[in-house]
C-alpha positions as CSV (number, residue, x, y, z in Angstrom):
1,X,25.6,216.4,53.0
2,X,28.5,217.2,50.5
3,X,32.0,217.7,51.4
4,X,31.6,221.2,48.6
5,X,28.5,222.2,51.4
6,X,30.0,221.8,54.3
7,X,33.3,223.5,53.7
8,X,34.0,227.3,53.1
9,X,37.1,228.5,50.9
10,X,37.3,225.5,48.3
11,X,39.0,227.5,46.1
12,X,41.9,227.6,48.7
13,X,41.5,224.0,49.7
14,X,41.3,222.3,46.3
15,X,39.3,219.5,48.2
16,X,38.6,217.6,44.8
17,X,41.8,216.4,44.7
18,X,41.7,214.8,47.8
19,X,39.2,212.1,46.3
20,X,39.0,208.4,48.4
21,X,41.0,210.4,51.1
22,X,38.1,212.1,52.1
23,X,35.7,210.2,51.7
24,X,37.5,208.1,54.9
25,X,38.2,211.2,56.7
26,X,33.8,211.6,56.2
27,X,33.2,208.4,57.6
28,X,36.2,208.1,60.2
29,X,35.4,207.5,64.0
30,X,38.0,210.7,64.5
31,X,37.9,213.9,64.7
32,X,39.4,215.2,61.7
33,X,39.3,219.0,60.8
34,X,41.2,221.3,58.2
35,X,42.7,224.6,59.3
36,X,44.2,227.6,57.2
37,X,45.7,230.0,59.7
38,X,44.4,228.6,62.6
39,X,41.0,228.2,61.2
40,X,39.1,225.5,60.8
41,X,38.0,225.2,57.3
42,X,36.4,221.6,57.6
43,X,35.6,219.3,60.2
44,X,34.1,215.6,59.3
45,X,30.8,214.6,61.5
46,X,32.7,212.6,63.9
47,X,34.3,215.8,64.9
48,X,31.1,217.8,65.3
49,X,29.0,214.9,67.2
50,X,32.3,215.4,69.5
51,X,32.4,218.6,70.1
52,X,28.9,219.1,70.1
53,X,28.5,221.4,67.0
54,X,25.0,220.8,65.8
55,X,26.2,222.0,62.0
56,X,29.3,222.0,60.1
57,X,28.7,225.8,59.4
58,X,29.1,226.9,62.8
59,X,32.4,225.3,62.5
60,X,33.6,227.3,59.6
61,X,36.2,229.7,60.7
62,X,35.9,229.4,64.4
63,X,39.3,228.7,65.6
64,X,40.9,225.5,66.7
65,X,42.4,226.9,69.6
66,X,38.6,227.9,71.0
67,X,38.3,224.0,71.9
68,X,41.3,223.3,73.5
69,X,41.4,223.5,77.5
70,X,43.2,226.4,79.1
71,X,45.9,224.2,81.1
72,X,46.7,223.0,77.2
73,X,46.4,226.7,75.4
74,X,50.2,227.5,75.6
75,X,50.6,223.9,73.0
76,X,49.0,226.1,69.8
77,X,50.2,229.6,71.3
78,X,52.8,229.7,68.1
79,X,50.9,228.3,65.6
80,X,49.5,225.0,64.3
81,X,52.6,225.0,62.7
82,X,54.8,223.9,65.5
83,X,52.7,221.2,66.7
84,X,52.5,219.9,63.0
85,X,57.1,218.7,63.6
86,X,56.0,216.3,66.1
87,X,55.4,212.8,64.7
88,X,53.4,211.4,67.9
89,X,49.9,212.0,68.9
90,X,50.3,215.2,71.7
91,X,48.0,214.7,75.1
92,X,45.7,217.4,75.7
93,X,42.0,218.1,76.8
94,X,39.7,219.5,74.9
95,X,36.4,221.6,75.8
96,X,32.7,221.3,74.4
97,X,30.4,223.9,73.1
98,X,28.5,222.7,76.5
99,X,31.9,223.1,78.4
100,X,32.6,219.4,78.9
101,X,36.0,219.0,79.0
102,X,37.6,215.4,76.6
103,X,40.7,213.6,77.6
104,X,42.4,213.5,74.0
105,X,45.6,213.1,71.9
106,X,45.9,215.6,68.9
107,X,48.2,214.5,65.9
108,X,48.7,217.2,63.0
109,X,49.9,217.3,59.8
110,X,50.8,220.4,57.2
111,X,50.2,220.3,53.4
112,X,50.2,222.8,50.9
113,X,47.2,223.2,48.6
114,X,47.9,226.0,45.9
115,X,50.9,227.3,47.7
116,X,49.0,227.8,50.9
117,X,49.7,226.0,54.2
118,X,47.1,223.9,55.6
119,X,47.1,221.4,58.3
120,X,45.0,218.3,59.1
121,X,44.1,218.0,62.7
122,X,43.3,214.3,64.1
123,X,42.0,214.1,67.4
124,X,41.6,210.7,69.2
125,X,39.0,210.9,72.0
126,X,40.6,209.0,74.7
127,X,37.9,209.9,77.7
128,X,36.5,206.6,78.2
129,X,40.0,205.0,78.3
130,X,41.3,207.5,80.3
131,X,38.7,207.0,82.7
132,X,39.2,202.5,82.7
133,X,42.4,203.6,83.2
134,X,42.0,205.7,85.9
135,X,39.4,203.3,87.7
136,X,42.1,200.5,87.1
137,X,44.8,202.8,89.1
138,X,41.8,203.4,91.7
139,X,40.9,200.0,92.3
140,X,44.5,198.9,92.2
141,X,45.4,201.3,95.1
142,X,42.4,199.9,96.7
143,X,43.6,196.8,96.7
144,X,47.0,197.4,97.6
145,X,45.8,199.4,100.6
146,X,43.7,196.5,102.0
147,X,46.7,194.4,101.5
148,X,48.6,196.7,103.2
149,X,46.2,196.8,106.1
150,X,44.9,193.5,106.6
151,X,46.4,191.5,109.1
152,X,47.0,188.0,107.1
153,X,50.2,187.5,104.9
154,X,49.2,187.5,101.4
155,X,51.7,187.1,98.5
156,X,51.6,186.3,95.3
157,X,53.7,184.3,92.4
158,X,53.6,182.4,89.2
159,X,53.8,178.9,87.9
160,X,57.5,179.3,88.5
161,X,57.2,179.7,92.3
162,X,58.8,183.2,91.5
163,X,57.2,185.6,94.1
164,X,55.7,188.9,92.6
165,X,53.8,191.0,95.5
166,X,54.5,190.5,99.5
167,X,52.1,192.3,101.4
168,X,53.5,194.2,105.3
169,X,51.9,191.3,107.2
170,X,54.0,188.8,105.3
171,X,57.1,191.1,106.1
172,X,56.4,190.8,109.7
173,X,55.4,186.9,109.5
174,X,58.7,186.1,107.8
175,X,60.6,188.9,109.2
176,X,61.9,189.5,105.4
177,X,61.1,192.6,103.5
178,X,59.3,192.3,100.1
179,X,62.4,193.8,98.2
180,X,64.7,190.8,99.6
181,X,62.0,188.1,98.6
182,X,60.3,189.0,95.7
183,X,61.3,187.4,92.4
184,X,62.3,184.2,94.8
185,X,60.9,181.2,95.0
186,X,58.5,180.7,97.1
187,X,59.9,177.8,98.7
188,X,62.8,180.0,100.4
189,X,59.4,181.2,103.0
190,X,60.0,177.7,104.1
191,X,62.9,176.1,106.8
192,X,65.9,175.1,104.8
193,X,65.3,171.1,105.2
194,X,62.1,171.5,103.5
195,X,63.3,173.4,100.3
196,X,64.1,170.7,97.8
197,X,61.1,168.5,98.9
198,X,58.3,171.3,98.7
199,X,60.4,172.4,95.4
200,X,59.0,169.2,93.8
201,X,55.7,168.9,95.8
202,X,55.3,172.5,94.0
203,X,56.8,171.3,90.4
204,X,55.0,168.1,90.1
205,X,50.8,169.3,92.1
206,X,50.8,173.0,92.9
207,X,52.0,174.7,89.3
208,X,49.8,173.0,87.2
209,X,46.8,174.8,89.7
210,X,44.9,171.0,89.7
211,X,46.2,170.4,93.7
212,X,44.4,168.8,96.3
213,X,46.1,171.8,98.3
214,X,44.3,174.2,96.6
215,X,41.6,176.1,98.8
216,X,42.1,173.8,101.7
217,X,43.4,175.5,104.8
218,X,46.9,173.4,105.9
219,X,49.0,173.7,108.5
220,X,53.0,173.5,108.1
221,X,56.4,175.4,109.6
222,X,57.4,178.3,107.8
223,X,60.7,180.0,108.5
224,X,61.3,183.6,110.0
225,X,64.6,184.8,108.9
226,X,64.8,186.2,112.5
227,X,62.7,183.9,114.6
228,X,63.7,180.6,112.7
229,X,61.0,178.1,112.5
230,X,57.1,178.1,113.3
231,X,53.7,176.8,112.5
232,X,51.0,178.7,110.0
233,X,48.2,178.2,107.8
234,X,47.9,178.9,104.7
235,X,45.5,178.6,101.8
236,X,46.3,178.7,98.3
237,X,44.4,179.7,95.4
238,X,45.2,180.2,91.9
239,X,43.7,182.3,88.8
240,X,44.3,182.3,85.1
241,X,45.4,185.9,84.1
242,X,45.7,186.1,80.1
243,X,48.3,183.4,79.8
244,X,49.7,182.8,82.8
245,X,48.4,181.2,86.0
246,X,48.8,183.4,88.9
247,X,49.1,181.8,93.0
248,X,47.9,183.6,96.0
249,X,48.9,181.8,99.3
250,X,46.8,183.6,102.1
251,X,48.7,182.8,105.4
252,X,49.0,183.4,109.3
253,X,51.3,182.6,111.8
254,X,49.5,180.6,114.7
255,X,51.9,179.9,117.0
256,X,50.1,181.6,119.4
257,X,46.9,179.7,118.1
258,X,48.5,176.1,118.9
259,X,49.9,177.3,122.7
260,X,46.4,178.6,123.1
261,X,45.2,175.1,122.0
262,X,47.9,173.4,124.0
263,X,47.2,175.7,127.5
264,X,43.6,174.5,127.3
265,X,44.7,171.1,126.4
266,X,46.4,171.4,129.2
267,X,43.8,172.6,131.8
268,X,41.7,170.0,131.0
269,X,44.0,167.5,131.9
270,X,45.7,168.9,134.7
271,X,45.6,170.2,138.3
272,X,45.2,174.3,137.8
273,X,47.3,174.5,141.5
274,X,49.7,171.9,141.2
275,X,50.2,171.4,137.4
276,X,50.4,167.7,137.7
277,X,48.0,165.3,136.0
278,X,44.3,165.0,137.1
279,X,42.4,162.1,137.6
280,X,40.9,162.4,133.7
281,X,44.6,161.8,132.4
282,X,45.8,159.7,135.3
283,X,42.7,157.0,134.3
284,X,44.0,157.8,130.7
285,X,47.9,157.0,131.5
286,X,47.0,153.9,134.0
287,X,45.0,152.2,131.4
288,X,47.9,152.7,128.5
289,X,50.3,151.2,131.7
290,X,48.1,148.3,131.9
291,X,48.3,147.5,128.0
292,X,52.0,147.9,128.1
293,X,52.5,145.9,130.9
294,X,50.4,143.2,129.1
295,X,52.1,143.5,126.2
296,X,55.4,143.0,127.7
297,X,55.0,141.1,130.9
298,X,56.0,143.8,133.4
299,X,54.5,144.8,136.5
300,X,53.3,148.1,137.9
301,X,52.2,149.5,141.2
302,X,49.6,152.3,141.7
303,X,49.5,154.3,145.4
304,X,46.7,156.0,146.5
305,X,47.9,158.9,149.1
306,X,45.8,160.6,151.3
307,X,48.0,163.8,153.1
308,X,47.4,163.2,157.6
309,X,47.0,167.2,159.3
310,X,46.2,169.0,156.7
311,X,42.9,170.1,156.8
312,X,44.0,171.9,160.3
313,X,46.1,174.0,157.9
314,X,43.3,174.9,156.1
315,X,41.0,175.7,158.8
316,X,43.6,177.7,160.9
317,X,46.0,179.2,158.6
318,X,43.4,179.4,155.5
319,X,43.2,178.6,152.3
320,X,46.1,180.4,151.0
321,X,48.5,178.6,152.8
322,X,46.8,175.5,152.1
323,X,47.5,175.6,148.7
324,X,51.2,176.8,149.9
325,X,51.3,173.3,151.3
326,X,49.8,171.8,148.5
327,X,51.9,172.8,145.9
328,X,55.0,172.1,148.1
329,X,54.1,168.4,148.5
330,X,53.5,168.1,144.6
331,X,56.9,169.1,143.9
332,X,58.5,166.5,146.3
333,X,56.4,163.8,145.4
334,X,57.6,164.1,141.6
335,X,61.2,164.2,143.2
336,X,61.1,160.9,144.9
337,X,59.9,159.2,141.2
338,X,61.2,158.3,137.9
339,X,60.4,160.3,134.7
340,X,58.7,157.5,133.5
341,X,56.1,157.3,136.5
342,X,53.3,159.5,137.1
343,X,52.0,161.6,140.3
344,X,48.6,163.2,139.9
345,X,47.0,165.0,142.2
346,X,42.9,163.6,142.1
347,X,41.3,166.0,145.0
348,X,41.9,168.2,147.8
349,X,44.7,166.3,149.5
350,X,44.6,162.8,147.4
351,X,47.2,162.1,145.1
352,X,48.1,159.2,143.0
353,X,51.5,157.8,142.4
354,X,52.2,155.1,139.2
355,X,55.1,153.0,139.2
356,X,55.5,151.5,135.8
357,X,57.5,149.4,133.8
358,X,58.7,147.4,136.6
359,X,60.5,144.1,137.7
360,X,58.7,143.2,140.2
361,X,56.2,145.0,142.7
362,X,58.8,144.7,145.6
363,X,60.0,148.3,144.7
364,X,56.2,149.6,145.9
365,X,56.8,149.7,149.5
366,X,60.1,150.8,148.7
367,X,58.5,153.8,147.3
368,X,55.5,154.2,149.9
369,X,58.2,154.9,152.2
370,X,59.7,157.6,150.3
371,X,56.6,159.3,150.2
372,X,56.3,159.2,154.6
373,X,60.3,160.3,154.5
374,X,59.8,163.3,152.2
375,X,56.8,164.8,154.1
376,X,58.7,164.3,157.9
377,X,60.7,168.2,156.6
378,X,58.3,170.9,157.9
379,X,56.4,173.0,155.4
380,X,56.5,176.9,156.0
381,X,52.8,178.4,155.1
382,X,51.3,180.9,156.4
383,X,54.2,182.3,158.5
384,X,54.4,179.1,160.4
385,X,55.8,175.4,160.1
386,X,53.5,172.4,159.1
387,X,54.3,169.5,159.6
388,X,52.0,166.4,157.6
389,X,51.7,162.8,157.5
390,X,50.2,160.6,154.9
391,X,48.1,157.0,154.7
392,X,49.5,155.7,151.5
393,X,47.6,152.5,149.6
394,X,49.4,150.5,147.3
395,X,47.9,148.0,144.6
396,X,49.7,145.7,142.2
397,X,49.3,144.8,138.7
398,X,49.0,142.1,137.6
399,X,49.5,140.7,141.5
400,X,46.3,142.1,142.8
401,X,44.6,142.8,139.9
402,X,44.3,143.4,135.7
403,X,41.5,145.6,135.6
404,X,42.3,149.7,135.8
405,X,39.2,150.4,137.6
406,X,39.8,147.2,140.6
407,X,43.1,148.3,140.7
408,X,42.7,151.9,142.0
409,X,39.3,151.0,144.5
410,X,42.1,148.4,146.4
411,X,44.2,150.9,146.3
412,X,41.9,153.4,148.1
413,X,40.9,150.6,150.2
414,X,44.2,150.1,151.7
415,X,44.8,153.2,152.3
416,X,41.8,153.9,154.2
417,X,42.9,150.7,156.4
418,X,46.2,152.7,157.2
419,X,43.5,156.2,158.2
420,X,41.1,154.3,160.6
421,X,44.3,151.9,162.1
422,X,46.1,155.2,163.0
423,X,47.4,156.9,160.0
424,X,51.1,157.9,158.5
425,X,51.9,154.5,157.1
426,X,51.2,152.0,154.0
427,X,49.7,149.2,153.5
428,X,49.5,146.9,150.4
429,X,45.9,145.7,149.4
430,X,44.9,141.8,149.6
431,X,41.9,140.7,150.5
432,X,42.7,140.5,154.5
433,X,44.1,143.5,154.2
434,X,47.4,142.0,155.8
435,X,50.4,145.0,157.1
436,X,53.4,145.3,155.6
437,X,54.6,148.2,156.9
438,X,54.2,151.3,159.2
């Protein structure tokens, strides 16, 4: 369709003159409309297909103001005139025929054709941007909420090491608040020994994003500004956004991971009563005394202790006071020894002593005696005094024996020649099972 048929009041408009001009406005993506006193005169077909005007003539004359929303009336209340000073594109919404309402920007410009003011309305339709724009915002607040909820440290930064987003659970790991830390490097999350070597780890493997760190789970201190050092995990990944390459280390602390870890660790190798070794970690630390002593021509004795009157505690005073006893004995045993030897407790009232590192194996009966002096005190349990003995076996390495497993049987041998020749005593093993000592 002409421009001549689809716009009323040529004579006023002089259109002819506008030529080329608008021809573009015609085929423009746009809205573009002319207005004389608030009217609109002409408005090309980008305009109507927005608007929802199914002809040009039942644009003619309407006025402008008819499409603009009500919150945005108050713009044109004086006139296009006023809006036509402003040299930037004005925000506004506009309304349908249908009633859908447009997010838009409106720019407008005044000429004069035969002495008459007119103005030339551009309208950019900015919905679908608005609306990206708006789903951006959403899913960014989505985002930030989850890392605002979720209970690993996450934080981000660039090639640089520069930090750029600390989530709350990182605050808490590091006991640092993202306003102190961001726009550091990350190497400051680390204890101060470690900044100048991770510095270079990070220069030299981790900027470049080619790692063998990279998605791995590792394990390494990091440093609480409150706490001081402890142990996390963290995993680091890295993306390309545009040009720059962006780092997100996803991290816990798991101190309480590793004690876990170590208490079970620790269980399995160790009396639950007593706390001291058990025979699993015993046979493990007698055959590393063996290889030592082989290695460096020492000696070492092992005891095998069986505790004389104490299952009459049991029976009469109950188990309760049994373990009273129990734990008592435990602690004076590991008083009579050196650090470097080892007292484990390997059933209900055997124990093991090992002497290592040692001279000669005189200092065994030496020790066997210690063990009959420390028990002669009386142990209260159970609201009364018990008094114990014990038959105590000694074997000798390499003396008696080389082999781990020989070495504790002739220890349990000899003591069980102390229990059936009358108890509370020691013996050393041989194979006639001569006495040494009572």
């Amino acid at each position: 369709m002409a421009i001549e048929e689809t716009v009323v009041n040529l004579d006023i408009l002089d259109l002819a003159h506008a030529g080329w001009a608008m021809n573009l406005v015609q085929s423009a993506s746009n809205l573009f409309t002319i207005c004389v006193d608030d009217r609109i005169q002409y408005m090309n077909p980008a305009g109507l297909k927005l608007l929802g005007i199914d002809a040009a003539e039942d644009a003619i004359n309407q006025k402008f103001i008819n499409f603009i929303h009500n919150d945005y009336k108050e713009y044109l209340a004086f006139g296009l005139e006023v809006l036509a000073e402003e040299d930037d594109f004005i925000p506004l919404k506009l309304v349908t025929l249908k009633g859908e309402e447009l997010d838009a920007k409106l720019l407008i410009h005044e000429l004069q054709i035969k002495g008459k003011a007119a103005y030339i309305v551009e309208v950019q339709d900015i919905t679908a941007y608005k609306r990206a724009s708006e789903a951006v915002r959403d899913r960014e607040h989505r985002i930030k909420s989850i890392l605002n909820t979720v209970s690993e440290g996450i934080i981000t930064f660039d090639s640089e090491g520069k930090i750029q987003t600390f989530n709350p659970a990182a605050e808490k790991v590091f006991g640092c608040t993202a306003n102190e830390i961001i726009g550091h490097h990350v190497v400051e999350l680390l204890p101060h020994d470690k900044h100048e070597k991770f510095r270079r780890i990070f220069d030299r493997k981790v900027a470049h994003g080619r790692s063998s760190l990279m998605g791995k789970p590792i394990e390494f201190n990091g440093y609480n500004r409150t706490k001081g050092k402890f142990p996390m995990e963290i995993t680091i990944s890295s993306m390309q956004v545009g040009h720059e390459r962006i780092f997100t280390a996803v991290l816990r602390d798991i101190t309480e991971r590793i004690q876990t870890v170590e208490r079970i660790r620790h269980l399995a190798h160790h009396d639950t009563l007593t706390g001291l070794p058990n025979r699993h970690l015993f046979t493990d630390r007698l055959h590393h005394a063996i290889k030592l002593s082989h290695r460096y021509d020492r000696a070492l004795v092992l005891m095998f202790i069986d505790l004389d009157k104490f299952k009459p505690i049991n029976d009469t005073l109950g188990h309760e006071a049994g373990d009273v006893v129990l734990i008592e004995v435990a602690q004076r045993f590991k008083n009579i020894i050196r650090e470097s030897d080892t007292v484990a407790r390997i059933g209900g009232d055997e124990f093991i002593i090992l002497l290592e590192e040692l001279d000669s194996v005189e200092i065994g009966p030496v020790v066997a005696q210690k063990v009959l002096d420390c028990l002669e005190e009386p142990i209260m349990a159970g609201g009364r005094e018990c008094t114990l003995g014990a038959s105590v076996g000694l074997a000798c390495y390499p003396d008696d024996t080389m082999d781990a497993e020989e070495l504790m049987r002739y220890a349990d041998e000899a003591m069980y020649a102390v229990k059936t020749s009358g108890r509370n005593g020691y013996r050393r093993y041989d194979s006639k099972l001569s006495v040494l000592g009572t």
